[in-house]
N, C-alpha and C positions, 0 to 999 in steps of 0.2 A: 561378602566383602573381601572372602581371601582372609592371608596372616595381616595383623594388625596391632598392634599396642590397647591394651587398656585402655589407655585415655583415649585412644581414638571412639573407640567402643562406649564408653561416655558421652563423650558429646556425641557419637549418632546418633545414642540414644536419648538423649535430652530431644534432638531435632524432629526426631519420629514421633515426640510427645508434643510437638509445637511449640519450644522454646525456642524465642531469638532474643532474649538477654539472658545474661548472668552478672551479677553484681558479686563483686568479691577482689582479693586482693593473693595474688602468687607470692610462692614461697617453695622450698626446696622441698619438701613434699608433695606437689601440688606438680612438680616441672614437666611431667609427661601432658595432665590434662591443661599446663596451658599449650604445650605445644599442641596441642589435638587442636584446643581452640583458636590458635594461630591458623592452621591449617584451614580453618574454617568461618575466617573474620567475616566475609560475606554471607552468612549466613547466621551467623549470632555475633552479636555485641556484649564487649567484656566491658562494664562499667567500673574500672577500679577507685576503690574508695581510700580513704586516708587511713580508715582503723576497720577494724575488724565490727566493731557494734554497728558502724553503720549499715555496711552489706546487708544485714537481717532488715534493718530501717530500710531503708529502698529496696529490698525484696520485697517487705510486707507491703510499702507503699502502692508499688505496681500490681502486687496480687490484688488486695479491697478496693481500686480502683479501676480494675478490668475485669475482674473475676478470673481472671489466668493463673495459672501458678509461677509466681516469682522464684527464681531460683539464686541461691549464693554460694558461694565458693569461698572455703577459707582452711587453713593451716591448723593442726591437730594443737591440740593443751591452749595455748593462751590464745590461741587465736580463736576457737571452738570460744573459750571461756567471755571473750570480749564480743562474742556474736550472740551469746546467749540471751542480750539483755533482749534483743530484735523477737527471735523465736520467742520468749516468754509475754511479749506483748501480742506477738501474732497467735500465740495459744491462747490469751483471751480472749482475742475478737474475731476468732474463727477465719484467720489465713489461712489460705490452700500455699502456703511455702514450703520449697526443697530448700535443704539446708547439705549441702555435700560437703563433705568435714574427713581432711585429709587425718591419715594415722599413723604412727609409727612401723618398721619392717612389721609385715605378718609374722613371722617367725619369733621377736620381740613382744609381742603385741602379751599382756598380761604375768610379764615375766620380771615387773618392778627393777631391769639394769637401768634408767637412770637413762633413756635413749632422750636423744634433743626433743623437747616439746611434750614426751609423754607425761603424760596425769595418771590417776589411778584412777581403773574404771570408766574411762571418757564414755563406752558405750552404754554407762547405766546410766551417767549423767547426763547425756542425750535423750534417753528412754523419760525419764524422769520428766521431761519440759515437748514431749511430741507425741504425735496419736502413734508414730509406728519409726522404727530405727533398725537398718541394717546393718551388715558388714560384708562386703567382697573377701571373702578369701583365694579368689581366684580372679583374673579375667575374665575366665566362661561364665563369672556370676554375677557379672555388671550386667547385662541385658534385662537378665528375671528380676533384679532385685529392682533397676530403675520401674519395670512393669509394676512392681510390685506397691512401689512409694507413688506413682498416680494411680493407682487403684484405689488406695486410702486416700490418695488427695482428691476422687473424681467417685467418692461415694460417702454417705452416711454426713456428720457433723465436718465440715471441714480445719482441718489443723495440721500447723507445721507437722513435717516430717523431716528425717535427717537420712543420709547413709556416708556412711564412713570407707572411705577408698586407702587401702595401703600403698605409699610407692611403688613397693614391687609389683603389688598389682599392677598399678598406671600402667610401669613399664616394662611389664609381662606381654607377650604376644598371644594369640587369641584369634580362631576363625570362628568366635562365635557370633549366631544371626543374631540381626536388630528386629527386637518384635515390633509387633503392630502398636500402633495409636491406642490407648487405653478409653473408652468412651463413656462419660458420665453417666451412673447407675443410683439415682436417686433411690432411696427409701419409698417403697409403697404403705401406705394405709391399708389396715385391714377392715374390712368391710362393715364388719361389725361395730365398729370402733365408729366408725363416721356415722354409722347410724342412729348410734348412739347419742351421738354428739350433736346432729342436725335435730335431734326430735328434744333436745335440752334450747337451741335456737329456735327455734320455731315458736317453741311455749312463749319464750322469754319477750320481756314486754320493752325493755331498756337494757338491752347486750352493750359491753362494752368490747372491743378488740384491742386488747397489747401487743404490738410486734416489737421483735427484737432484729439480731444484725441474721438471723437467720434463714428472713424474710429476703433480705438483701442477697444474701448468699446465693438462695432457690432461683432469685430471677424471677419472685411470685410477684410483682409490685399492681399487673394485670387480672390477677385470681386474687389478689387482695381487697381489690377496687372491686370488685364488682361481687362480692359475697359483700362487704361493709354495703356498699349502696343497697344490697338487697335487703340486707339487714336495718335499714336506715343505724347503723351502729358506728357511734365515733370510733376512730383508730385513735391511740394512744401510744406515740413511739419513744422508745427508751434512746438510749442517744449509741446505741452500735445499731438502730431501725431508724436511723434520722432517715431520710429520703424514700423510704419505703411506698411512702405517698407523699404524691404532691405538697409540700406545707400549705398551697393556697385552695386544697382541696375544702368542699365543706364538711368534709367528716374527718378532718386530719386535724390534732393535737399532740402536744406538749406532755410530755408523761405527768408533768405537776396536775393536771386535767383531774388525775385519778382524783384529786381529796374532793374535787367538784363532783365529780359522775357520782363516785362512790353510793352517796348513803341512798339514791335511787335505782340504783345500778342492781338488778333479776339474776346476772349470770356474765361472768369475765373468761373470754374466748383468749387464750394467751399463745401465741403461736413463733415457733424459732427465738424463743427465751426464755430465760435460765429463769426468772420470775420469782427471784428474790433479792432482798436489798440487799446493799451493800455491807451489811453488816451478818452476811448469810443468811436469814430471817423470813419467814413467810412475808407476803405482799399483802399489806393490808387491802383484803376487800369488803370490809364492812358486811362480813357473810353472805356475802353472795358467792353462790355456787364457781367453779372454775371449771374450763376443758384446756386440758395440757394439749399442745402438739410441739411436738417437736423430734428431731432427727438423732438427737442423742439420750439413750434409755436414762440414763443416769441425770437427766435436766427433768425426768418425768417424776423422779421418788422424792421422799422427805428433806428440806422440812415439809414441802409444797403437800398441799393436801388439794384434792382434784375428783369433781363428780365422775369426768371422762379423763383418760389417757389415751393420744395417739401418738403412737410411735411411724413419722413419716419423714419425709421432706414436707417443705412450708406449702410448695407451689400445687403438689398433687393434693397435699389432705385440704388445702383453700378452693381448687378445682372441686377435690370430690363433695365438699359440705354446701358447694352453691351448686352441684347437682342435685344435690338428696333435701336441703328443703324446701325447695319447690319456687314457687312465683306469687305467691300470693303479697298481695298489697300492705305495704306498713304505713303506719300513719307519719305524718313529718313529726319530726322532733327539734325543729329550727325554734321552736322558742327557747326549746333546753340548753342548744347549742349555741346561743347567742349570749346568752345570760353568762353561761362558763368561758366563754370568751372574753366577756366583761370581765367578770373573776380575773382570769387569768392575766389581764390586761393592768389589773391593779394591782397583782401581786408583783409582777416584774418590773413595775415602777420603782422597787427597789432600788433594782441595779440598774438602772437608766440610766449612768454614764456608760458601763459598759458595752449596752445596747445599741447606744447610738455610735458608740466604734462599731459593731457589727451590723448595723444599718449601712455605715459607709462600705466594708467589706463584699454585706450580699450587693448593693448597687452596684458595683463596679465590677463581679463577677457575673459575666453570663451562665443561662440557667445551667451549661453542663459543666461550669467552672468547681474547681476540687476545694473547701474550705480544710484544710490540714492545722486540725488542733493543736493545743496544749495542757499542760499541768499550771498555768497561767492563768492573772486573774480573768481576763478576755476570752480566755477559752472554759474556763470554769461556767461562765455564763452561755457561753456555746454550748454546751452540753447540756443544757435547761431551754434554751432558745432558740438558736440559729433555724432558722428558715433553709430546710436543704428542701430543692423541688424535683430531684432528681435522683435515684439511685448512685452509691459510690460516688457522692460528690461529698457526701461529710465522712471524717476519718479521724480517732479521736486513741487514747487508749487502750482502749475497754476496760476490765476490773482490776487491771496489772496497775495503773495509775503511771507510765512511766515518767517520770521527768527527763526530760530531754528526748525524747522520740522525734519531735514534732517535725525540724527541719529535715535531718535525712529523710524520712519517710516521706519529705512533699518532694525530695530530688526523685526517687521514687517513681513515685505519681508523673510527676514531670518527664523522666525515661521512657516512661508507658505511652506517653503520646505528649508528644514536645510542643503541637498545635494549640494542647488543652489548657486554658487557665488556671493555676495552681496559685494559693494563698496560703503561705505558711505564716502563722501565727506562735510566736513563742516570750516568753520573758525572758527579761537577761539571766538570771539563776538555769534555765533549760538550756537557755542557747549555748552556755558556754559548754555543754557536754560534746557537741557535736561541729561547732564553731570550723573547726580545721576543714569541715567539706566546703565549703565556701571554694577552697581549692577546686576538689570536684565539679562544681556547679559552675563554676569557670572551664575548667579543661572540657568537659563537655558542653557545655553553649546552653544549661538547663533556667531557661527564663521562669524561674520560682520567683511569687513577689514574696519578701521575707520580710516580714514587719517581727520588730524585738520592740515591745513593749516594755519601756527602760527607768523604774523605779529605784535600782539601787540596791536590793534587798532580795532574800525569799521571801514573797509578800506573803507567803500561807503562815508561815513558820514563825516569822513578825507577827503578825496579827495575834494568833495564838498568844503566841510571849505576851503582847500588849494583854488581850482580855484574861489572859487566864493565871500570867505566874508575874502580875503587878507590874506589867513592862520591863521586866530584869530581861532585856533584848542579850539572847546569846549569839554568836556566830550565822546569824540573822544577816547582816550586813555586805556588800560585796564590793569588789574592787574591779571595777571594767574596765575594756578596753574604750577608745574614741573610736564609737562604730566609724564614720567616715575614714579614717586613716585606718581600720583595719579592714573595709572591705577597697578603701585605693590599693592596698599593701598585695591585694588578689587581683586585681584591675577589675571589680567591679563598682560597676554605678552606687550611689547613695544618695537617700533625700533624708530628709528631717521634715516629722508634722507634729502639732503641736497640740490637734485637739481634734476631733471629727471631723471638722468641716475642712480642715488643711490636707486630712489622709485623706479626706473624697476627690482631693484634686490629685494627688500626689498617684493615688490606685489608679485612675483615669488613665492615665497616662503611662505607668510600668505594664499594665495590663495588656493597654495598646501596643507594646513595644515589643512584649514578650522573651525579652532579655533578662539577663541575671541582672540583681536588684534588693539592697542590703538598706529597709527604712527602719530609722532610726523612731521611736515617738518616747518622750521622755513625757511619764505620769508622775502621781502623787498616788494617795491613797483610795483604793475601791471601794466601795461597798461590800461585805461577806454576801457571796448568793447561798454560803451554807445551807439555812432554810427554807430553800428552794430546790433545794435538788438532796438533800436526804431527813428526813420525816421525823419530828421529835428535838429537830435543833430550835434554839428560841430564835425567832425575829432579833436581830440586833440592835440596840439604838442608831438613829439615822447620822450620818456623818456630814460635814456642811459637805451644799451642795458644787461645789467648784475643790471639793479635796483632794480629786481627780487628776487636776490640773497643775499641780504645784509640781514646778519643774525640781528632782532630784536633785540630791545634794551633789552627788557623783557626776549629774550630766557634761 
């Protein structure tokens, strides 16, 4: 390349790694690599966002929804700090995101004078929340180190990574080379391990299979189908393996499956998940045997107790265990699988208003259209339900639980391929965290349909209060804006529906349109799916059945 700038040397190197976004927002630290990236607008796109938390949101949105690695860009101390919330949700759900995190002078750097922006310690506190976190102290040491961050992003468990670039470096000059393309080095199975594993299958008379988002990650969805079919073995996906299989597959269920499978259930194949509850806790398998797979050593040890352990990626140890056990014929289990479908069918009659909002949602999205969750009562039941038939079409928070994630991360999504249907789902307590990109989502042309599910309330936090502390409602309550005049105020579109059958006309049509799109649906009270999606909560008493429907006080 000759003499050069740092930041020039940056973004080569992002582009030699196949980057064409960056989400992120400039700042006098940052001023070399935007000028690099000025330099090079035709060939990467700078998404800038309104706050710093979103960039990590629409990094991660673009990463789980392509499998690429999302890259951000943002300014050392508060800006790092306001991006952190993005990274700590993409650390649970297995994002392959670059997180590039300007820093104070090198020279400055650990020397506590009170420089603009500096924190203490920023690069522990990066280390703290990423699989791996550099620091350039040079120019000549952007090249090795960006090699360095897709190596750990294009091997082993995938997870945010960060590197921290000083200005002087940016704008330090530099002939050094741009390495090569870094190329995905999956985890192998050890031989033994799988043959272990296949001859525990083989016995077994009623396997079940768990997948997690790991499954997704591998690109296994093909070595997954066709060990389960050999196995005649239901799949059972946790909600970061929603799409892993087809939902309309016959051996494809609902993680709630497990209390049905369970007490029949010889031996639980659990592959790219962490396979314990939410509450850290083993999974209950009603003693039946387990075989661990997975990419990360530390998702194989305690509490998990496990006949077999493999340490692999999803796609080869799924490949190697439908070579090793053979072909022999298994008898149908469609009577078993019908019956728990029944089960299953009567348990989520629970939450049937919510249901049938997400009945409206899957119709109106085609099969490779993106469902982008929430901490919401509509997406609480997503994460128990929704029907994904597709890989990287559901996106949810993983164990981070974030509130307010949901909208940036579907602008995100929508970045990644602006053709593709995106449904962002949020409440109004979530939405107002991120609310301001609406801006974003206009200056870019990002045809996100944004339904705000508008109660009035934290409806988790309310409910609690109500059951549990005599309804002494604390700061429970909320103060909104008039969605339609705040997304005119953006010059975005807005409808209003009022019940299921109004959002099925209303998606109809934003979907078709695929323009920005701010709907408005004012509820009442949901159903709890608590006892539906974590183990040991009681059944609630039933609530009348139109409590759904009662337009908010706030509307």
């Amino acid at each position: 390349m000759g003499i050069t700038t740092g930041g020039d040397v940056l973004v080569e190197s992002l582009l030699a790694q196949g980057v064409d976004k960056v989400f992120g927002i400039p700042g006098v630290q940052l001023d070399a690599a935007a000028d690099a990236l000025y330099k090079r607008a035709d060939q990467v796109e700078f998404v800038c966002a309104r706050n710093e938390q979103a960039t990590t949101y629409m990094a991660d949105g673009y990463a789980r929804s392509t499998g690429d690695v999302g890259v951000a860009m943002v300014v050392p101390g508060p800006g790092v700090l306001n991006a952190l919330a993005g990274v700590a949700t993409g650390y649970s759900a297995n994002s392959p995101m670059l997180l590039i995190a300007g820093q104070i002078d090198s020279g400055a750097m650990g020397k506590g004078l009170g420089a603009l922006h500096e924190i203490p310690d920023q690069t522990g506190v990066l280390r703290s929340l990423t699989k791996w976190t550099g620091t350039a102290r040079s120019a000549d040491d952007i090249p090795g180190l960006v090699t360095q961050a897709f190596e750990q992003l294009r091997s082993g468990r995938p997870r945010p990574v960060a590197l921290e670039v000083p200005p002087d470096v940016l704008a330090a000059t530099t002939e050094a080379a741009i390495a090569a393309r870094v190329e995905p080095a999956p985890t192998r199975p050890d031989a033994s391990d799988i043959i272990a594993a296949a001859a525990l299958l083989r016995k077994a008379q009623r396997p079940l299979i768990v997948v997690g988002g790991g499954v997704i990650a591998a690109d296994a969805t093909a070595a997954l189908v066709a060990l389960a079919e050999a196995l005649e073995a239901p799949v059972l996906m946790t909600e970061n393996g929603r799409g892993a299989i087809d939902a309309r597959h016959r051996l494809a269920f609902d993680s709630l499956a497990l209390r049905a499978f369970r007490p029949e259930a010889d031996l639980v194949l659990a592959v790219g998940t962490r396979f314990v509850s939410t509450f850290g806790t083993q999974v209950n398998t009603a003693g039946a045997p387990v075989i661990l797979v997975n990419a990360e050593a530390a998702d194989l040890e305690g509490p998990r107790e496990a006949a077999v352990r493999v340490l692999s990626d999803a796609r080869l140890a799924l490949e190697a265990l439908r070579d090793e056990i053979g072909t022999a014929p298994r008898p149908s289990r469609e009577n078993e699988f019908s019956a728990v479908r029944a089960w299953l069918a009567e348990q989520f009659e629970d939450i049937a208003p919510q249901r049938q909002y997400l009945s409206a949602i899957r119709q109106a999205l085609p099969e490779n259209g993106v469902f982008v969750s929430e901490f919401t009562q509509v997406g609480y039941a997503a994460s128990a339900c929704y029907p994904a038939y597709q890989p990287r079409t559901y996106i949810g928070p993983g164990y981070q639980g974030t509130l307010g994630y949901g909208f940036a991360t579907a602008l995100g999504v929508k970045a990644a391929d602006p053709s593709r249907a995106v449904v962002s789902v949020n409440g109004d307590g979530g939405f107002s965290w991120t609310l301001q990109e609406l801006s974003t989502m206009k200056r870019y042309g990002l045809g996100a349909v944004t339904i705000v599910f508008h109660d009035g309330f934290y409806g988790n936090v309310r409910r609690i209060q109500k059951n549990r502390y005599g309804a002494r409602y604390f700061s429970s309550d909320l103060t909104n804006p008039d969605y339609a005049t705040l997304a005119d105020a953006f010059g975005i579109t807005s409808a209003r529906a009022h019940d299921p059958a109004e959002l099925s006309g209303v998606l109809k049509d934003a979907v078709s349109a695929n323009e920005p799109i701010l709907i408005n649906v004012p509820v009442g009270e949901f159903p709890s799916p608590w006892h539906l999606i974590h183990e040991g909560v009681p059944r609630p008493a039933p609530l009348a059945p139109d409590a759904h429907l009662v337009t908010p006080v706030s509307a």
